[in-house]
C-alpha positions as protocol buffer text, in pm:
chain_id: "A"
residue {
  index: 1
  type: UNK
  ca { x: 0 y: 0 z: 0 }
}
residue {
  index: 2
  type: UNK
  ca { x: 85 y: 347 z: -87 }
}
residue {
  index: 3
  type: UNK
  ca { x: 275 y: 507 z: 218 }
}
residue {
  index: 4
  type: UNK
  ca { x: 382 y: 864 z: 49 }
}
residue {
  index: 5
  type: UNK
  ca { x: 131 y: 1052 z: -183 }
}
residue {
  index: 6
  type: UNK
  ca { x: 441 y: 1144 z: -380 }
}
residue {
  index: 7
  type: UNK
  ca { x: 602 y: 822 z: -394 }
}
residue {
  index: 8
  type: UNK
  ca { x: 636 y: 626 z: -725 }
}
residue {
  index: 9
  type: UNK
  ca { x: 549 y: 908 z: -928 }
}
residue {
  index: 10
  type: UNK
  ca { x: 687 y: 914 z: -1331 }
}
residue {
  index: 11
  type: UNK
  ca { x: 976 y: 1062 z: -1398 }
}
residue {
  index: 12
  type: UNK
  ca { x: 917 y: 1458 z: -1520 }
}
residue {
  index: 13
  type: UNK
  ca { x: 902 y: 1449 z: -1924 }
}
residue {
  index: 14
  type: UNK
  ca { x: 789 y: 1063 z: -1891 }
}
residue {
  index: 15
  type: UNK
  ca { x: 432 y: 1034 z: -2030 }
}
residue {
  index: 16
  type: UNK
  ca { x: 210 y: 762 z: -1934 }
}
residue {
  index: 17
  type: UNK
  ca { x: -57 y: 590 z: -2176 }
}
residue {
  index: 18
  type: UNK
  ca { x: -306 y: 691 z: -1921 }
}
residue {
  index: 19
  type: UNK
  ca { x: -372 y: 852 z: -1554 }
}
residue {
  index: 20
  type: UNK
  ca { x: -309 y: 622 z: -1251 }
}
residue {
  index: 21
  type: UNK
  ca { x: -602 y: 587 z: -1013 }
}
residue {
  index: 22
  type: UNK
  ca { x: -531 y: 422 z: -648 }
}
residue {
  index: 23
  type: UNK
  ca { x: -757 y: 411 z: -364 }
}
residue {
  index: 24
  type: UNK
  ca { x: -605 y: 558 z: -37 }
}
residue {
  index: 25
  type: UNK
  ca { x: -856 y: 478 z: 168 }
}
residue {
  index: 26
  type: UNK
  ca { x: -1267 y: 315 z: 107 }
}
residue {
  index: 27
  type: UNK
  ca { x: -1519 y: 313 z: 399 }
}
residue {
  index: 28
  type: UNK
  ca { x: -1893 y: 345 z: 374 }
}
residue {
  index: 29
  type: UNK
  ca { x: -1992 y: 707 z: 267 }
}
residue {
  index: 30
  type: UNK
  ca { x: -1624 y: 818 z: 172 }
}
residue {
  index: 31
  type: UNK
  ca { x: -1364 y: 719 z: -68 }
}
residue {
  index: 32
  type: UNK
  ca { x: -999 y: 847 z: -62 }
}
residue {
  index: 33
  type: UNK
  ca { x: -802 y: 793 z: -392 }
}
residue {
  index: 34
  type: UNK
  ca { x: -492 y: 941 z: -551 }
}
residue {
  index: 35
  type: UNK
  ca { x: -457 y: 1011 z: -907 }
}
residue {
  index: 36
  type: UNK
  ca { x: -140 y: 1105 z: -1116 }
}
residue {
  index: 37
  type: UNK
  ca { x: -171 y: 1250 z: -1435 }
}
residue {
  index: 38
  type: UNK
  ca { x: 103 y: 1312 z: -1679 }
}
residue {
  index: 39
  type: UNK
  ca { x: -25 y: 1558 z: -1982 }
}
residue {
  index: 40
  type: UNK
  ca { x: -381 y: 1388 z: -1964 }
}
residue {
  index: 41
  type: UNK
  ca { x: -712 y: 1562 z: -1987 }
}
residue {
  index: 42
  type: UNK
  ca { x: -1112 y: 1476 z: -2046 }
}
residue {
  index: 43
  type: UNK
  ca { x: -1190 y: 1383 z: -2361 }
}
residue {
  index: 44
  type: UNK
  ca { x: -1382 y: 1634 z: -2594 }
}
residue {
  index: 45
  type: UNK
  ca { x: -1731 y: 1721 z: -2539 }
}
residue {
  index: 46
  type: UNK
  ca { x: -1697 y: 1501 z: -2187 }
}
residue {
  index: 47
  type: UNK
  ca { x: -1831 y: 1618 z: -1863 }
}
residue {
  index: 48
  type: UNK
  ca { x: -1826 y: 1423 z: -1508 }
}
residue {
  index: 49
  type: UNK
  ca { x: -2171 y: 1437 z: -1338 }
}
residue {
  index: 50
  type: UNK
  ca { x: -2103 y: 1267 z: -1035 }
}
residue {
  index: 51
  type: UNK
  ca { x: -2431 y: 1185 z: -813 }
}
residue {
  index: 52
  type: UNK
  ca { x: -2142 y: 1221 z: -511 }
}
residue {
  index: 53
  type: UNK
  ca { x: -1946 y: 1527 z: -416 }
}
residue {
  index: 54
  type: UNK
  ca { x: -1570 y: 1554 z: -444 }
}
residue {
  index: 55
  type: UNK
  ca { x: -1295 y: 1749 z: -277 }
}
residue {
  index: 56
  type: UNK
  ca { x: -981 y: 1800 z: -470 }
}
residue {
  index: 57
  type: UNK
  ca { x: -634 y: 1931 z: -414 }
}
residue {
  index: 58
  type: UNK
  ca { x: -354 y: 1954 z: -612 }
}
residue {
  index: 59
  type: UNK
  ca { x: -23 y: 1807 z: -422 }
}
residue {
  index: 60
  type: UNK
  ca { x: 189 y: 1879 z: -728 }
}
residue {
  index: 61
  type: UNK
  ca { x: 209 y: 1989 z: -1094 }
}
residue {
  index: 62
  type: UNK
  ca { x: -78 y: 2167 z: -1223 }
}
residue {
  index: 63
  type: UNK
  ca { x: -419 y: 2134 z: -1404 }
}
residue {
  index: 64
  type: UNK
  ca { x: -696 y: 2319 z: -1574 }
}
residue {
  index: 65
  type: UNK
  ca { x: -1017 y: 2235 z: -1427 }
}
residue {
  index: 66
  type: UNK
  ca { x: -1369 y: 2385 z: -1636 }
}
residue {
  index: 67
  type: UNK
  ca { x: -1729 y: 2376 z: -1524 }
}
residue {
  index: 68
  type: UNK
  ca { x: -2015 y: 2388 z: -1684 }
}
residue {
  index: 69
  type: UNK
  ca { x: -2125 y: 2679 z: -1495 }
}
residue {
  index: 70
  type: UNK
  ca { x: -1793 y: 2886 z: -1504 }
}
residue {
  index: 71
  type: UNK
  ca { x: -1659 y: 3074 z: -1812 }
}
residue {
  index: 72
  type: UNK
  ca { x: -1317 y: 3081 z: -1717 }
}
residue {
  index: 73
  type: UNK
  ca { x: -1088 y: 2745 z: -1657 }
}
residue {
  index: 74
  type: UNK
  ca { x: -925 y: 2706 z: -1302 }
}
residue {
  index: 75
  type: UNK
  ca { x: -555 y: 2665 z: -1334 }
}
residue {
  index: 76
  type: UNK
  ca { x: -491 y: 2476 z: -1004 }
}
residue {
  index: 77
  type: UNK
  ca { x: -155 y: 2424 z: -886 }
}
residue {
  index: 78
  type: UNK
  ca { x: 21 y: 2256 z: -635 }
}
residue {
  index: 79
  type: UNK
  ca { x: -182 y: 2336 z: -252 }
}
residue {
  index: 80
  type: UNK
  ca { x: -522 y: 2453 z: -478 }
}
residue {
  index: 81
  type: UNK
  ca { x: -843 y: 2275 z: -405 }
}
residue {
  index: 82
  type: UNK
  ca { x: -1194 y: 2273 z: -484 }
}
residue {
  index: 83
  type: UNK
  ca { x: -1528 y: 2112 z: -349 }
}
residue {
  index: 84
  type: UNK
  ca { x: -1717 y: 2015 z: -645 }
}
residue {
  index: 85
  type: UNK
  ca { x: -2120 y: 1934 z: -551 }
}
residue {
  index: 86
  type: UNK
  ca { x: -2290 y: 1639 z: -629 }
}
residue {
  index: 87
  type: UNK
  ca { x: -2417 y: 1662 z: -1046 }
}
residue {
  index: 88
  type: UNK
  ca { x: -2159 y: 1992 z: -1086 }
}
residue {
  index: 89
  type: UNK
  ca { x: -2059 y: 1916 z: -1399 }
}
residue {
  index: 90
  type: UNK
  ca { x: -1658 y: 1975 z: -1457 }
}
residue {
  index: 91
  type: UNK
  ca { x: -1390 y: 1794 z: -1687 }
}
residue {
  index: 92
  type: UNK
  ca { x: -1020 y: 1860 z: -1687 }
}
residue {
  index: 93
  type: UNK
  ca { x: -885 y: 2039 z: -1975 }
}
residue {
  index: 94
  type: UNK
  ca { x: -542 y: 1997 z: -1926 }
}
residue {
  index: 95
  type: UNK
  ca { x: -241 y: 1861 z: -1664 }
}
residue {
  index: 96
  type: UNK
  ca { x: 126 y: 1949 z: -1682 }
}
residue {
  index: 97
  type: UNK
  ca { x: 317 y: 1737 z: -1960 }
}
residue {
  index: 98
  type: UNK
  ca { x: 621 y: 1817 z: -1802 }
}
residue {
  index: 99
  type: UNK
  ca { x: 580 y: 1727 z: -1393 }
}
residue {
  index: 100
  type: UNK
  ca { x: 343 y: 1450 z: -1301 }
}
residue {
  index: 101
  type: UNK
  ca { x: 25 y: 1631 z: -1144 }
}
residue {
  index: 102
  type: UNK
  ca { x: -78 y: 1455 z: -875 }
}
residue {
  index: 103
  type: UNK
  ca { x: -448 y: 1479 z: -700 }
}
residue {
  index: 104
  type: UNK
  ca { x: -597 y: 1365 z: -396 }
}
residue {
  index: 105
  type: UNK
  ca { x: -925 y: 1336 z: -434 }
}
residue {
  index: 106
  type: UNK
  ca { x: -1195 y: 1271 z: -111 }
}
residue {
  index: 107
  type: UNK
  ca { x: -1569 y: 1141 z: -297 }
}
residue {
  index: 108
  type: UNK
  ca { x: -1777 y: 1113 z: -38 }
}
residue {
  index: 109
  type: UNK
  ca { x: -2189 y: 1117 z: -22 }
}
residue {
  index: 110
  type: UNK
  ca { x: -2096 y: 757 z: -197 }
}
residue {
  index: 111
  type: UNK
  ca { x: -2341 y: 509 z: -147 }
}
């Protein structure tokens, strides 16, 4: 099990084919999970509409995050976060090629 949220990340430059997703932590009602991203983003036209509400932070790197509601993207870096409400839709327009971005991300209102 993961020990360090910044442990095992890919190497700065080093893409991935995809993001990696790990659970942190599951109990009833709340779900703990880091992601690393390296260059990823949501694909076009695709918005999350989660029935759940999510907390976010950035621990490193740096992402665009839009909503539906929001002209402007967020740029989060490293120490930003965000509670996103349950159905609020949002979808990541970019992360950092060049530094893994890595997210902790609480869900929670899960059934």
């Amino acid at each position: 099990m993961l020990a360090n949220l910044l442990a095992d990340l890919p190497h700065p430059g080093t893409p991935t084919p995809q993001e990696a997703f790990e659970d942190i932590l599951s109990r009833p009602g709340v779900r703990i999970e880091r992601i690393v991203s390296t260059g990823q983003c949501s694909p076009d036209g695709f918005w999350y509409d989660q029935p759940h509400g999510e907390w976010v932070v950035v621990l490193a790197g740096s992402a665009g995050l839009a909503f539906d509601d929001e002209a402007e993207v967020r740029v989060m870096r490293a120490g930003d976060f965000v509670d996103i409400a349950p159905h609020r839709r949002h979808r990541v327009v970019w992360t950092d090629a060049d530094t893994p971005t890595v997210w902790l991300a609480v869900h929670y209102g899960e059934p």
